[in-house]
N, C-alpha and C positions, 0 to 999 in steps of 0.2 A: 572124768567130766568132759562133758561136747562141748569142744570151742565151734565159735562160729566169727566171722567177721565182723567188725562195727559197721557198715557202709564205705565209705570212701574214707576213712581217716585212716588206716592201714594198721591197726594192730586187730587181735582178736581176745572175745571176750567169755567167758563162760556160757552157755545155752542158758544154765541157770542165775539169775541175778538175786542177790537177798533183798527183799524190800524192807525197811525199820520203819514201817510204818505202823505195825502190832508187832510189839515188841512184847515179854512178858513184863503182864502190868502186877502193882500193889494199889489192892482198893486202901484207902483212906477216907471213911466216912461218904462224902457227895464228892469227893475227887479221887485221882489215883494217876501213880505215880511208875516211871520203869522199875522194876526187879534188875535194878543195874547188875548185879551179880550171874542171874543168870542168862540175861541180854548181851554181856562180855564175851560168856563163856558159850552164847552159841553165832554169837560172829567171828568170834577167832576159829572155832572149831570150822565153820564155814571156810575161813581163809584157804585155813590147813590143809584143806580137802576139796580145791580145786576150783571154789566161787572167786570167783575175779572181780567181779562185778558188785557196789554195794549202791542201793539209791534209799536216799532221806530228802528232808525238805525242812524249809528255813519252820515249817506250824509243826510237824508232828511228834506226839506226843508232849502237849504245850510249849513247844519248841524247845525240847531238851534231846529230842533225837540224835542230832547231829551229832552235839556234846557225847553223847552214848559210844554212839560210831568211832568217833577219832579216840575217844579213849580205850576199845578195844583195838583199835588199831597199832595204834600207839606202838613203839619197839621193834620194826620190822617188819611187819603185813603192810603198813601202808605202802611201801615202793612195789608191792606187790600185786596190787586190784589198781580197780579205775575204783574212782565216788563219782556218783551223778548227787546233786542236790539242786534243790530248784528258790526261787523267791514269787512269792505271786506282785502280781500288777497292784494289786487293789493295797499291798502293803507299803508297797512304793507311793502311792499318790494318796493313802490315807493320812500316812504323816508328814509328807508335803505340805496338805492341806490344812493339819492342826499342830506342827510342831515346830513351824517357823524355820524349817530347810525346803530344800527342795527338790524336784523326784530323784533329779542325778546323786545330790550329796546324798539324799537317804539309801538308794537303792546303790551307791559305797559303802555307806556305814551297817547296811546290813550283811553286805560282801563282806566285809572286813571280819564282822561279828562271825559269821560263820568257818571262817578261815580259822580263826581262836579256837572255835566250839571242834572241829574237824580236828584241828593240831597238824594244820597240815600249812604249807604253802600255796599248793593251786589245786584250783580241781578238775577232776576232767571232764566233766561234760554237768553247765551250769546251765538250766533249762528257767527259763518264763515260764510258773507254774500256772496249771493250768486255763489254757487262752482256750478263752468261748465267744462267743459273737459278740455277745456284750459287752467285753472287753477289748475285739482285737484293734477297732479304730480308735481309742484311747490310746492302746500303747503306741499304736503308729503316730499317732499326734505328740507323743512326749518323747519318740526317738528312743525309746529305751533297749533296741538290739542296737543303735550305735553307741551307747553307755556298753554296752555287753564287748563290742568290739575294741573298746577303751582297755576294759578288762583286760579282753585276750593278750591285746599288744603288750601290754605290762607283765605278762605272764603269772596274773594269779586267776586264770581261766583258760584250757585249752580248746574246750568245742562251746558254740553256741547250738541252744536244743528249747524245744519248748516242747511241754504236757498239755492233751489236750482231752477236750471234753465237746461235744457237741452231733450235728451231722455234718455228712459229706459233704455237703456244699461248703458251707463256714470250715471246714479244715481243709479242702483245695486251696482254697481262698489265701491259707496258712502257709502251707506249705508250697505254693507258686510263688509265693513274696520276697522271698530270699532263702539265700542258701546254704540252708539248714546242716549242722552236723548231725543231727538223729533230734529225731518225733519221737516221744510217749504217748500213744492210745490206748484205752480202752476194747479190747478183744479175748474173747471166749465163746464156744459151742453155742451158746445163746445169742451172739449181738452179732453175729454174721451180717446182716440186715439193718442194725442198730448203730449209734455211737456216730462214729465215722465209716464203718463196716470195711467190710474185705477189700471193696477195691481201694480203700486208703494200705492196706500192705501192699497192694500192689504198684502201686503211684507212688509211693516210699523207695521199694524197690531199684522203676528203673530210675530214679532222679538220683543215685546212690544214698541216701541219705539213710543214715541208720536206722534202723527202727526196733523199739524196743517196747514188750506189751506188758501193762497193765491189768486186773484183775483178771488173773485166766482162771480163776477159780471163783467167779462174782461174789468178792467178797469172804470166800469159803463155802457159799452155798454150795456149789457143786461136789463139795469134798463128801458129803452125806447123803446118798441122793434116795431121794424115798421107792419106795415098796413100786411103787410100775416103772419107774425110770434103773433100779437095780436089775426089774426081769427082762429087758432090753438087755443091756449090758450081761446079763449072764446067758441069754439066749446065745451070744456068740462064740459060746464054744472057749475064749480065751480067757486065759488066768491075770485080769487087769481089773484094779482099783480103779473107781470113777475119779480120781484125783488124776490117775494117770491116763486114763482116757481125755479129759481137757487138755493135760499138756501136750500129749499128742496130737492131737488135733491143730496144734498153734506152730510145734515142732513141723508138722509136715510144710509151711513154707519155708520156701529158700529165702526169703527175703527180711523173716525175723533174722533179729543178731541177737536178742535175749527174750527171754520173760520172766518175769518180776513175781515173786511168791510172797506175800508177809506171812512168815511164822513168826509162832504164838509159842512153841515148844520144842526142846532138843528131836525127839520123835517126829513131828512134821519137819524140821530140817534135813535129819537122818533119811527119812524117806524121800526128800525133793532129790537131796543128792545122787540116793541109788536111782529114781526114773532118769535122771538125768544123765547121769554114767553108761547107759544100757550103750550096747555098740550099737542098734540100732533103731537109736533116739535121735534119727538125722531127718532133714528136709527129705519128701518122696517118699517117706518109709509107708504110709499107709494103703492100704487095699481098698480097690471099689467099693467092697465089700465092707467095708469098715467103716468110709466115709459113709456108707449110707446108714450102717447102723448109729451112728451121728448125728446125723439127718434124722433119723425116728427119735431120737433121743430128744436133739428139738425141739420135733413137734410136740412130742408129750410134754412136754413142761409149758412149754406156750399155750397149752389146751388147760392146762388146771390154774388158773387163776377164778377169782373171787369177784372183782367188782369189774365189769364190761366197761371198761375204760380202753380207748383206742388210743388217745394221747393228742389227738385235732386239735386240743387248745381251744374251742368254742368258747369254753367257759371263763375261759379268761379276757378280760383281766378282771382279776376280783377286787372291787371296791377295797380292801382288808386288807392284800395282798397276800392271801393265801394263794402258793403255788400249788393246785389241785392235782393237773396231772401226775407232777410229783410225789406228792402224799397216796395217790394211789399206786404208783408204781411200787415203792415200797413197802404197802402191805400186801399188794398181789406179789410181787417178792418173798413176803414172809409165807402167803398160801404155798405158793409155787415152788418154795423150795425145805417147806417144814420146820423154819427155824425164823424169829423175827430177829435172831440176836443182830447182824451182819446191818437190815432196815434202819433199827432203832439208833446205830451210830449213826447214820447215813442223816436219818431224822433229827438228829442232836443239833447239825450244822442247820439243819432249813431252820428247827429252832432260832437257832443264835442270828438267822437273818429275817427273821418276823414272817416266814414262807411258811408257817407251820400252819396244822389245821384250829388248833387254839385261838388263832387270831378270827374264826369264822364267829360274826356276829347274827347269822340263820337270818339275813334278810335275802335269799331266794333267787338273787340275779344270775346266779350261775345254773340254776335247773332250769331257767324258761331256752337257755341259751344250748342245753346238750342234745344233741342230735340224738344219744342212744336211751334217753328220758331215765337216769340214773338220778338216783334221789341221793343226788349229793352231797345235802345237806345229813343225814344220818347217817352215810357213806364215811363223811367226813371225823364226826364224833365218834365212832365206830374206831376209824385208824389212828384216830388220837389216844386213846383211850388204850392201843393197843402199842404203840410206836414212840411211847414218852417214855424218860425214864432212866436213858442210858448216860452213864458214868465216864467222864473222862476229866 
């Protein structure tokens, strides 16, 4: 397995990181639950085999992730790997606000909780999950990286880290503020341009500060990649899965220290491991040549989308609050890359925050308002109808 450095904290970490965030599930009727059995048996195997590196968070898979985690851990792996696990803001100051504590005691008492669930003492690197602009002047007002630094001192927290979602400007803004043990972004062959984009690796970089990616495979779209995006890819003469094409891609900076896979199956782990093991799975390994066939690869996926949404936000804000551009992004997602499975989780959550296109009452204010005269309104019923549904 490729170690690579953390940033400036001075150990090193696997290239490959496990992510438990699709862990294997048991449907249950309208819910579903981990296959703790074989979620066990492919983190330890993981261990075994060279991943140092595991990250979970305080929600996923109804918050019994964690729990999963420290129990395959459990017996000797854990002095072994680092855990990243994260808490989000909005959990801190929602039960502040209706549970009669407040942000500090809750945002302890969830610390606490998850120290249990891990079976561990401290962790190593406890991230503010994901900080978006909406959130980041809240947490600065509640002082919550100096609760985090409370942590540290106490030693049931070694690095402070936050996850982020957003653009480059709102994650500068982040990452100038203090000083960070490692960022989580959002990066893969697609959002070069997107997210926080390429020049947040490199802004990570020189600040030392670790940096570790998130969805290199969007979601798993990329792992299946359809009929013109496979003849790219085979045009070039070399014998590489479009799964490993992505990693590669993210592999060639020097200035990652991981990327983050969630497997679903022994077989996808098996495989992360071997692209990852290769000797020459290192930063600079890729050809001109190769980046650009990257670069076409791009483009052709960016050119097969469905509904001419540019993402301007004209339309917003919707009386309803239907978040549009969202909802389109996600089924151009499902065009774009042949599968809605990956959207419809994605869709679950704008569900559960009243963002969904369900909530569209067809009173019209968002078509007078779009620049590219997209008939939103049937646009919208369209992705609903297509993007509802999903199980967890």
């Amino acid at each position: 397995m490729q170690k690579r450095q953390f940033g400036k904290l001075g150990y090193e970490v696997s290239a490959f990181g496990m992510g438990c965030m699709r862990l294997p599930r048991i449907l249950k009727g309208d819910r579903s639950e981990v296959d703790r059995e074989k979620a066990w048996e492919m983190i330890r195997y993981a261990a075994d085999h060279g991943v140092t590196y595991f990250d979970t968070a305080y929600g996923y898979h109804n918050k019994t992730s964690e729990e999963v985690l420290g129990e395959a851990l459990e017996g000797g792996r854990r002095e072994k790997v680092k855990i990243a696990t994260k808490q989000p803001f909005g959990v801190m100051r929602d039960l502040a606000s209706g549970g009669g504590k407040t942000l500090p005691e809750n945002a302890r008492r969830n610390l606490e909780a998850t120290l249990k669930k891990l079976r561990t003492g401290y962790i190593d690197v406890y991230l503010i999950h994901s900080i978006g602009e909406r959130d980041w002047e809240g947490i600065k007002q509640a002082r919550v990286i100096e609760e985090y630094e409370k942590f540290r001192a106490e030693g049931l927290i070694r690095a402070i880290a936050f996850s982020f979602h957003g653009d480059y400007a709102a994650f500068t803004q982040v990452l100038d503020y203090y000083d960070w043990g490692m960022c989580q972004i959002q990066q893969n062959l697609i959002d070069v341009d997107r997210e926080a984009t390429e020049q947040a690796i490199r802004d990570a970089g020189k600040k030392g500060c670790a940096l570790v990616i998130m969805e290199p495979l969007r979601g798993g779209n990329l792992a299946v990649p359809p009929a013109p995006i496979k003849a790219i890819y085979d045009s070039s003469g070399i014998k590489r899965g479009a799964v490993e094409w992505a990693f590669r891609h993210l592999l060639n900076y020097p200035e990652v220290s991981t990327i983050l896979s969630g497997v679903s199956t022994m077989e996808q782990l098996k495989d992360n491991i071997e692209i990852f093991s290769k000797s020459d799975a290192v930063a600079g390994s890729l050809s001109e040549g190769e980046k650009k066939l990257i670069a076409c690869v791009r483009e052709q996926y960016l050119s097969m989308k469905s509904i001419p949404c540019t993402g301007c936000e004209y339309c917003l804000p919707c009386p309803q609050g239907v978040n549009i551009p969202q909802v389109f992004g996600k089924y151009n997602d499902g065009v774009m890359f042949g599968t809605f499975e990956p959207s419809r989780r994605g869709y679950m959550f704008q569900t559960r925050g009243k963002e969904d296109a369900g909530q569209c009452v067809r009173c019209g204010a968002c078509e007078k308002k779009c620049p590219q005269h997209i008939g939103i309104i049937g646009e919208l019923a369209k992705a609903h109808q297509t993007l509802r549904g999903w199980v967890e």
